[in-house]
mmCIF file of the N, C-alpha and C atoms, coordinates in Angstrom:
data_MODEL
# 
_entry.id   MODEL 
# 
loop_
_atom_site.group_PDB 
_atom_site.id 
_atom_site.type_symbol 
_atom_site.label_atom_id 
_atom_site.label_alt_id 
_atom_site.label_comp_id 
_atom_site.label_asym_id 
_atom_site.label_entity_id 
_atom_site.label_seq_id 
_atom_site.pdbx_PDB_ins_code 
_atom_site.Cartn_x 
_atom_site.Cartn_y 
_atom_site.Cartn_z 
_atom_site.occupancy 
_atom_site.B_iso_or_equiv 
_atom_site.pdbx_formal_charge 
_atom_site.auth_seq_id 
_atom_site.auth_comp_id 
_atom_site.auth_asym_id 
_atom_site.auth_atom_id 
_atom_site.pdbx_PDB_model_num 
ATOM 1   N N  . UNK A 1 1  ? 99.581  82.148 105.102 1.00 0.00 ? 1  UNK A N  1 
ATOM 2   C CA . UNK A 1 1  ? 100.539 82.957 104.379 1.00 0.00 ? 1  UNK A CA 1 
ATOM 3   C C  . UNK A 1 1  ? 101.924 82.293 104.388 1.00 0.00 ? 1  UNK A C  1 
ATOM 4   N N  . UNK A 1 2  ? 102.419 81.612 105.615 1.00 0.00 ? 2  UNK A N  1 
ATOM 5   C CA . UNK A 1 2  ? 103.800 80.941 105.869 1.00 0.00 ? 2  UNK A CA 1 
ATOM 6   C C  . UNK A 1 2  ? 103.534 79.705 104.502 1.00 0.00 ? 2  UNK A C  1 
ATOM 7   N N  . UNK A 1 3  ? 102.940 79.164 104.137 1.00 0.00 ? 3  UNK A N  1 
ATOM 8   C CA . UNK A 1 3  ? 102.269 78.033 103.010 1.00 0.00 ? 3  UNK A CA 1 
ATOM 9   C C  . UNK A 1 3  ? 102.980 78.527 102.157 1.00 0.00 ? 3  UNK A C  1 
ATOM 10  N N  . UNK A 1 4  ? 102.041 79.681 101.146 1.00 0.00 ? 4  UNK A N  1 
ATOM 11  C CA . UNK A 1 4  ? 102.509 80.327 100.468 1.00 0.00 ? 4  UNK A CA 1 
ATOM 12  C C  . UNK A 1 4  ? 104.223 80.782 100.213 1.00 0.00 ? 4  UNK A C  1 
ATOM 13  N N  . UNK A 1 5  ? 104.405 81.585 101.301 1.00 0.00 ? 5  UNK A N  1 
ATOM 14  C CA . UNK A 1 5  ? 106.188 81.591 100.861 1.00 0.00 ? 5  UNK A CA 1 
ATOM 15  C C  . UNK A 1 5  ? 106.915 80.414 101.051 1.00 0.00 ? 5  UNK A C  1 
ATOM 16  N N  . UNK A 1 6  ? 106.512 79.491 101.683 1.00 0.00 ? 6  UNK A N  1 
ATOM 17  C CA . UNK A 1 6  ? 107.022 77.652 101.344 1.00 0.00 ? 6  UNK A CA 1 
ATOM 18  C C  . UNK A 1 6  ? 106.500 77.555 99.707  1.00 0.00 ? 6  UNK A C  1 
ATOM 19  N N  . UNK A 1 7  ? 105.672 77.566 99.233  1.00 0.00 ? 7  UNK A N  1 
ATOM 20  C CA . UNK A 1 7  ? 105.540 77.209 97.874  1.00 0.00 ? 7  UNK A CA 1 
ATOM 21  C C  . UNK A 1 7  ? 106.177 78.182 96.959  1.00 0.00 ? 7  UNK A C  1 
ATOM 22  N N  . UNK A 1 8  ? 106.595 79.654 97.314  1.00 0.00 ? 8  UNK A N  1 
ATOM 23  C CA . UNK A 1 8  ? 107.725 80.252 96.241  1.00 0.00 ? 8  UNK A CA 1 
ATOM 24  C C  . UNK A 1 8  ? 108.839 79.837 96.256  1.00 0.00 ? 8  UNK A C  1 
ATOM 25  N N  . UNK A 1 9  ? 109.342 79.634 97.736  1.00 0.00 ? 9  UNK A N  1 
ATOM 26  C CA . UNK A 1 9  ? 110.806 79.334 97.805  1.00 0.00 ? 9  UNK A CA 1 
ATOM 27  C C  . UNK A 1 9  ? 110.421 77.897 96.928  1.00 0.00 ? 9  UNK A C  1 
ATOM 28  N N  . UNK A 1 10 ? 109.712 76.874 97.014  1.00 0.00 ? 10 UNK A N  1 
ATOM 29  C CA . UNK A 1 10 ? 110.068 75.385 96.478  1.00 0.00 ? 10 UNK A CA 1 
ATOM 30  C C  . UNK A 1 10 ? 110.083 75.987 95.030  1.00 0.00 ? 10 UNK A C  1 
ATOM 31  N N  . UNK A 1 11 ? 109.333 76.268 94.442  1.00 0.00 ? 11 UNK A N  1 
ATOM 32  C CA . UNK A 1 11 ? 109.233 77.233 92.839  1.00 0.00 ? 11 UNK A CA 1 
ATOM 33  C C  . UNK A 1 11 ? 110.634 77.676 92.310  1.00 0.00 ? 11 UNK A C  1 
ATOM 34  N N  . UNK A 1 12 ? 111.439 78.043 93.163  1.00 0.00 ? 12 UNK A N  1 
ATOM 35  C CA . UNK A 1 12 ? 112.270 78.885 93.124  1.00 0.00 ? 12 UNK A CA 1 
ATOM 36  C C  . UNK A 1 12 ? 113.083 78.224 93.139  1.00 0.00 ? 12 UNK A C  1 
ATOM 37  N N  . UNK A 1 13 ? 113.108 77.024 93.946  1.00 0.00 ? 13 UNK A N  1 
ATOM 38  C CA . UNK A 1 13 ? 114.334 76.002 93.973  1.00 0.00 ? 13 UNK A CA 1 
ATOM 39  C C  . UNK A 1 13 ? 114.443 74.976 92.363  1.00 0.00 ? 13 UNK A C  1 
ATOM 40  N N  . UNK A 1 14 ? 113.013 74.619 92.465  1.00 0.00 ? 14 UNK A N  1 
ATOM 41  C CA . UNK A 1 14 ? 112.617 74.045 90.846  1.00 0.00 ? 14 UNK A CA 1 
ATOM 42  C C  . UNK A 1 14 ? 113.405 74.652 89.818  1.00 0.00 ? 14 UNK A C  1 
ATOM 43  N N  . UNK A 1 15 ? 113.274 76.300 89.719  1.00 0.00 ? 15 UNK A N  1 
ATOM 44  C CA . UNK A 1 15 ? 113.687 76.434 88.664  1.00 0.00 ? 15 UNK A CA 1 
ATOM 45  C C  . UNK A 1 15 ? 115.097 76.550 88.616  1.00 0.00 ? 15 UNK A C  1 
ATOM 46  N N  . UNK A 1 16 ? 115.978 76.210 89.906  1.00 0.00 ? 16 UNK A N  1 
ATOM 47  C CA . UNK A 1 16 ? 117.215 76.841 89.628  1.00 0.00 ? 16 UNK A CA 1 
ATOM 48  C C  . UNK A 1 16 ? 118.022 75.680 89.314  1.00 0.00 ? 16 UNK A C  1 
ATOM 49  N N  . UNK A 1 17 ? 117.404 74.664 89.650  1.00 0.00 ? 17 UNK A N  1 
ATOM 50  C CA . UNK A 1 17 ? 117.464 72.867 90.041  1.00 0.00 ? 17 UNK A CA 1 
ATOM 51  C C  . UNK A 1 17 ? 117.796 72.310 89.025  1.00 0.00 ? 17 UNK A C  1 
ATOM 52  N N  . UNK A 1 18 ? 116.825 72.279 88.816  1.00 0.00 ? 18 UNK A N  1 
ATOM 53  C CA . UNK A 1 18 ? 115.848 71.451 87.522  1.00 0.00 ? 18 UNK A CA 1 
ATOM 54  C C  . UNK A 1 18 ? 116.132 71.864 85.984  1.00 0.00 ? 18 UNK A C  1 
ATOM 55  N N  . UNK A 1 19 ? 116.155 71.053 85.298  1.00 0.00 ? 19 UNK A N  1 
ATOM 56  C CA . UNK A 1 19 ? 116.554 71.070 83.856  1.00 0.00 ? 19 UNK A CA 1 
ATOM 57  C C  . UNK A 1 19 ? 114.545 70.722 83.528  1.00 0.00 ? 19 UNK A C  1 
ATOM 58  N N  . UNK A 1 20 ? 114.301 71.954 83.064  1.00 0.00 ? 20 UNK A N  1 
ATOM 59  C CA . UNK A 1 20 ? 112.703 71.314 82.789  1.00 0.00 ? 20 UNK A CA 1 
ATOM 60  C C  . UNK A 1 20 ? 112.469 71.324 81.229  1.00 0.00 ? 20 UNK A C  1 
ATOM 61  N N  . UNK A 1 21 ? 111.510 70.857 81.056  1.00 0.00 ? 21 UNK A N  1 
ATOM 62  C CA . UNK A 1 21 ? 111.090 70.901 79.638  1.00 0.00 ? 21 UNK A CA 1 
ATOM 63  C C  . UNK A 1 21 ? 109.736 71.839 79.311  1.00 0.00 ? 21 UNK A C  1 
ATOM 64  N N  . UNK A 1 22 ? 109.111 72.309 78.146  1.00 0.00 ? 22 UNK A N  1 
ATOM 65  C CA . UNK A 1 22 ? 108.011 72.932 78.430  1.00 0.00 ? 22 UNK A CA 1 
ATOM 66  C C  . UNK A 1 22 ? 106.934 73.035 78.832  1.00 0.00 ? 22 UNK A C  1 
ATOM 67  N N  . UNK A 1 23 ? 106.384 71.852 78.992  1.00 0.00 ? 23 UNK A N  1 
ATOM 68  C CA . UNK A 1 23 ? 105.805 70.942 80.242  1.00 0.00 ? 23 UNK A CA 1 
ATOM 69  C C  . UNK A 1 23 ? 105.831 71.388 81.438  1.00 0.00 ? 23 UNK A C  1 
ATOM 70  N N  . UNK A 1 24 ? 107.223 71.122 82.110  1.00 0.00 ? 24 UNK A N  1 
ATOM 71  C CA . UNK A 1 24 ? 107.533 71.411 83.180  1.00 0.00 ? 24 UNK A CA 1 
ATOM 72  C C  . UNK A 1 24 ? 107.654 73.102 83.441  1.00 0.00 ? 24 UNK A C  1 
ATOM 73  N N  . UNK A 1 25 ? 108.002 73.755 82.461  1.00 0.00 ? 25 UNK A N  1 
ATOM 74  C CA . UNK A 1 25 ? 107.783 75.283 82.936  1.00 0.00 ? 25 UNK A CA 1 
ATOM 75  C C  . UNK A 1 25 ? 106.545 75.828 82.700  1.00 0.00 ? 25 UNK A C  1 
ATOM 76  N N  . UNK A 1 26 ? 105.706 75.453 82.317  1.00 0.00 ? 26 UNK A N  1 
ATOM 77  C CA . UNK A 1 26 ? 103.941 75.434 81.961  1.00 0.00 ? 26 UNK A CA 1 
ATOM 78  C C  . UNK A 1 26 ? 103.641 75.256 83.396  1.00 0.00 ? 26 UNK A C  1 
ATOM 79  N N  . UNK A 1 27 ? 104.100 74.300 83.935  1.00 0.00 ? 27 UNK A N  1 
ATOM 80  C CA . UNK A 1 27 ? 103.699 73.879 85.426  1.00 0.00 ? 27 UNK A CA 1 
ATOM 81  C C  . UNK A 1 27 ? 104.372 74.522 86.771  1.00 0.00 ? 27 UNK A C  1 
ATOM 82  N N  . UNK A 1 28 ? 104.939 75.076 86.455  1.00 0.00 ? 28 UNK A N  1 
ATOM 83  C CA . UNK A 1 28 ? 105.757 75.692 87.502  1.00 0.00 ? 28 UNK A CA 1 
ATOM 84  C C  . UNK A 1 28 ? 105.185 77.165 87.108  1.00 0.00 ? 28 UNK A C  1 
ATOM 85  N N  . UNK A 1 29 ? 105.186 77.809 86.512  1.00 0.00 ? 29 UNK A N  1 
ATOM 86  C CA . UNK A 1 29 ? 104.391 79.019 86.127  1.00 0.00 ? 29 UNK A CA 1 
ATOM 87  C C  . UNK A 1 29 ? 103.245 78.860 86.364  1.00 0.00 ? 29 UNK A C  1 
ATOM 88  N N  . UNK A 1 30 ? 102.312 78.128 85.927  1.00 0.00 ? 30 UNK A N  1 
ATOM 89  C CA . UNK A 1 30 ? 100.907 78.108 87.033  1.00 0.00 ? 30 UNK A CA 1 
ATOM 90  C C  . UNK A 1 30 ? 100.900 78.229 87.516  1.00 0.00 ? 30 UNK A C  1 
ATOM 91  N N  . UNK A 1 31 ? 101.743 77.128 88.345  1.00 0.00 ? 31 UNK A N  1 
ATOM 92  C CA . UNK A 1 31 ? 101.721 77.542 90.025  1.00 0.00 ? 31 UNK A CA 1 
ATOM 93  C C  . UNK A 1 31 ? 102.401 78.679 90.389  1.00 0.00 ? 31 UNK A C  1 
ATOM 94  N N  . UNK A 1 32 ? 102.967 79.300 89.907  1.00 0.00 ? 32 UNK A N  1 
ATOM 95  C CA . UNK A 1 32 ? 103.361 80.600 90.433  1.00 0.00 ? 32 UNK A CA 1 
ATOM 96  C C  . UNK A 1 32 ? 103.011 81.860 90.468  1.00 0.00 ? 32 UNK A C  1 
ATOM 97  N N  . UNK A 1 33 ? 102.324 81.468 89.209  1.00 0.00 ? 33 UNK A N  1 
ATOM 98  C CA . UNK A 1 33 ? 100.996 82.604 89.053  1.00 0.00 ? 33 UNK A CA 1 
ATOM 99  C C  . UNK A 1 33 ? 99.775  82.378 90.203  1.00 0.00 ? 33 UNK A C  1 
ATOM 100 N N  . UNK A 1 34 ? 99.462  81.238 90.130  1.00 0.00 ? 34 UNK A N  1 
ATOM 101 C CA . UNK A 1 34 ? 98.105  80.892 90.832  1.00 0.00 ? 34 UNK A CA 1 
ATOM 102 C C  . UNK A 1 34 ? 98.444  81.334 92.487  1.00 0.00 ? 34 UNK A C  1 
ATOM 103 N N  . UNK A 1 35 ? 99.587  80.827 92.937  1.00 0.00 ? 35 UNK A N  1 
ATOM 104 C CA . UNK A 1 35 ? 100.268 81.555 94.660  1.00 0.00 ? 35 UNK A CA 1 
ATOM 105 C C  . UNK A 1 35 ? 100.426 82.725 94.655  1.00 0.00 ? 35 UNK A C  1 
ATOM 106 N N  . UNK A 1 36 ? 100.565 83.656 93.392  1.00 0.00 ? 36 UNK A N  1 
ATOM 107 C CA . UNK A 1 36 ? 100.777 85.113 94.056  1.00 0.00 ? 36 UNK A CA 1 
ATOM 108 C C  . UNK A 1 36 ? 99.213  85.440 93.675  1.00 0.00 ? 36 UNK A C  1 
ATOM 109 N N  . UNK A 1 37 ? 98.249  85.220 92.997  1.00 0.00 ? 37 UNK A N  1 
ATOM 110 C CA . UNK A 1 37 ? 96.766  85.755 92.997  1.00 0.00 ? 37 UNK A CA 1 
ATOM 111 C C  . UNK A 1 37 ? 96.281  85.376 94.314  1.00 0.00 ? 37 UNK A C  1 
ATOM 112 N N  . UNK A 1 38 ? 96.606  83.581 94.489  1.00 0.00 ? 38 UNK A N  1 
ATOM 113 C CA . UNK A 1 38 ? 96.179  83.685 95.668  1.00 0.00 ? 38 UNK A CA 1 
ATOM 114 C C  . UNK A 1 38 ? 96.852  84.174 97.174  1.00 0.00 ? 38 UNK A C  1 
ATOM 115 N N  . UNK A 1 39 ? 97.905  84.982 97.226  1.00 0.00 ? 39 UNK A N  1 
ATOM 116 C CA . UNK A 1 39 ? 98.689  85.665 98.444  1.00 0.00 ? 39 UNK A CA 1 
ATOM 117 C C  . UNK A 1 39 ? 98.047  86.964 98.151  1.00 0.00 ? 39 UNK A C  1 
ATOM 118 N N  . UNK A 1 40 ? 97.918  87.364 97.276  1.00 0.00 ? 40 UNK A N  1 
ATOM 119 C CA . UNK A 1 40 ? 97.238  88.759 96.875  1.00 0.00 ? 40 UNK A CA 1 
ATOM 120 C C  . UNK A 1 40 ? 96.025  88.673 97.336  1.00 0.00 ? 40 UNK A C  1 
ATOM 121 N N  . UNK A 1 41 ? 95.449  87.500 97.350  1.00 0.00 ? 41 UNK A N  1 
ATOM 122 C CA . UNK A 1 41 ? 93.939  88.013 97.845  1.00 0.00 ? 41 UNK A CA 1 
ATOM 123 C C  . UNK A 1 41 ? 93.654  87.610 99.092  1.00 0.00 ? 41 UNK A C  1 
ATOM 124 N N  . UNK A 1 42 ? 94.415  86.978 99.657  1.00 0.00 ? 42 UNK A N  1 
ATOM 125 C CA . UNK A 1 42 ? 94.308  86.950 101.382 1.00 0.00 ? 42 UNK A CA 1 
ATOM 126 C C  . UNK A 1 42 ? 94.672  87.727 101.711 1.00 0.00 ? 42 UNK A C  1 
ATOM 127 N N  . UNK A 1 43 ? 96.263  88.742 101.238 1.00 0.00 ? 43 UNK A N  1 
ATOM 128 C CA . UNK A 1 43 ? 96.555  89.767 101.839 1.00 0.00 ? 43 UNK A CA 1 
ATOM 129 C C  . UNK A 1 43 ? 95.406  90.788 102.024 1.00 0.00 ? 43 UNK A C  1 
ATOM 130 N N  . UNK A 1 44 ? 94.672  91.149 100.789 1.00 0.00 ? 44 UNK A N  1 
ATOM 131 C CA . UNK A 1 44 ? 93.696  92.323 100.485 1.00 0.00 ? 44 UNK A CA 1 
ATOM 132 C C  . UNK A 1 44 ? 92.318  91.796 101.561 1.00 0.00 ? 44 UNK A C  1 
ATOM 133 N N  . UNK A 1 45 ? 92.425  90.259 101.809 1.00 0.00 ? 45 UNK A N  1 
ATOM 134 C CA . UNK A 1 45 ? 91.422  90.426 102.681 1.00 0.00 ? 45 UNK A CA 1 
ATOM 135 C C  . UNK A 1 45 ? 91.513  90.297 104.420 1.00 0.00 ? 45 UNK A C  1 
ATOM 136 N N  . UNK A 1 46 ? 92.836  90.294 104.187 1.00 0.00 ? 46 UNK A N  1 
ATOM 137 C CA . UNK A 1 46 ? 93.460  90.490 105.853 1.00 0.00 ? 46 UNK A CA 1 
ATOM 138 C C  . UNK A 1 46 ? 93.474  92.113 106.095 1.00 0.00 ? 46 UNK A C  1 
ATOM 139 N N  . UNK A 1 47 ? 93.292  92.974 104.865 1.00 0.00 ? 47 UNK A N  1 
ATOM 140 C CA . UNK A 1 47 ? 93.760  94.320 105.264 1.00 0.00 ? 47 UNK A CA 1 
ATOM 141 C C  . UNK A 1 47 ? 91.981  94.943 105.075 1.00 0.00 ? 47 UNK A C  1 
ATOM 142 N N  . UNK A 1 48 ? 91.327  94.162 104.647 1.00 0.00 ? 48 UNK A N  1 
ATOM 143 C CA . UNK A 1 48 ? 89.847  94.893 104.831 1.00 0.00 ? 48 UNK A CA 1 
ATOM 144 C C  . UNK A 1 48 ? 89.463  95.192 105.905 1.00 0.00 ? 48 UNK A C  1 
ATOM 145 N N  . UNK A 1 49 ? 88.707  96.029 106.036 1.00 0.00 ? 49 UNK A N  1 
ATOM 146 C CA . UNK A 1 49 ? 88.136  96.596 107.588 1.00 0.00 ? 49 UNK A CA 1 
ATOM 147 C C  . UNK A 1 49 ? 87.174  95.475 107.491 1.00 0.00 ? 49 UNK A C  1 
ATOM 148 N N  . UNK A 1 50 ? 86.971  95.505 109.435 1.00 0.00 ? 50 UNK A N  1 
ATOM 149 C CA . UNK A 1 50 ? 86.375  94.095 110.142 1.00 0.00 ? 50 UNK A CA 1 
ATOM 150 C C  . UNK A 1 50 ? 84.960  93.706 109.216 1.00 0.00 ? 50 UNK A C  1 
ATOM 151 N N  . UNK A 1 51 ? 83.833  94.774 109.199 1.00 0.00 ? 51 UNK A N  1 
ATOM 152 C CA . UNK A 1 51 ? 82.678  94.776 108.978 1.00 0.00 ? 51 UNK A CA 1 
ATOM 153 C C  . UNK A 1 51 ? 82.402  94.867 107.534 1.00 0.00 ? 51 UNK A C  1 
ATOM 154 N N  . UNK A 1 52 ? 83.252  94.281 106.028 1.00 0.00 ? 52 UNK A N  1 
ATOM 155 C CA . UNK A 1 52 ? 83.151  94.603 104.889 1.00 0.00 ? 52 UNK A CA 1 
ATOM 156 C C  . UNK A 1 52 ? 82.976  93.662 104.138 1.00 0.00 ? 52 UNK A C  1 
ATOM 157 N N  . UNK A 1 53 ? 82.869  92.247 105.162 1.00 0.00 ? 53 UNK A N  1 
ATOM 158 C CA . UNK A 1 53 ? 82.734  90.807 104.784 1.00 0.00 ? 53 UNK A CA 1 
ATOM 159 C C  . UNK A 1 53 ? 81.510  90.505 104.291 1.00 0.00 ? 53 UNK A C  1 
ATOM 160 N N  . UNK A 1 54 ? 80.642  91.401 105.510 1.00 0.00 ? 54 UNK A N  1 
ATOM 161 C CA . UNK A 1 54 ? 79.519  91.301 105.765 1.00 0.00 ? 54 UNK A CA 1 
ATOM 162 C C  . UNK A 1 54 ? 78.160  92.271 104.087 1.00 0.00 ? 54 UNK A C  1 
ATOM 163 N N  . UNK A 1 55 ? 78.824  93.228 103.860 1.00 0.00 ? 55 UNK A N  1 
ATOM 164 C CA . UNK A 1 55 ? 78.080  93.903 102.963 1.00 0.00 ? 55 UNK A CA 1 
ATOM 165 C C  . UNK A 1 55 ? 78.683  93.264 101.569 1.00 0.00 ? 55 UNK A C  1 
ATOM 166 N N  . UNK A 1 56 ? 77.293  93.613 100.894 1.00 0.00 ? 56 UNK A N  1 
ATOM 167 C CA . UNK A 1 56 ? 77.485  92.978 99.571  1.00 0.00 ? 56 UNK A CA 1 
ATOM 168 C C  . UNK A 1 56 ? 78.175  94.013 98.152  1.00 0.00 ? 56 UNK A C  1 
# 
């Protein structure tokens, strides 16, 4: 999870930084999309009960 908010803050620095082109905000939006689906779904599976891994 510490990963993750290292890769918003760098995101975050990019865009405030950086003079990008549409290219470059194509790419920085991926990735910013793609880190919060994936923080969203570790969170949801850090908050599952212990035994829910296991059933299908």
């Amino acid at each position: 999870m510490l990963t993750l908010n290292v890769l918003s803050m760098a995101l975050v620095w990019v865009i405030d930084n950086r003079r990008l082109n549409g290219a470059g905000l194509f790419v920085v939006a991926a990735l910013a999309i793609g880190n919060a689906v994936w923080g969203a779904r570790l969170a949801w599976r850090l908050m599952r009960p212990t035994g829910a891994a296991d059933k299908p």
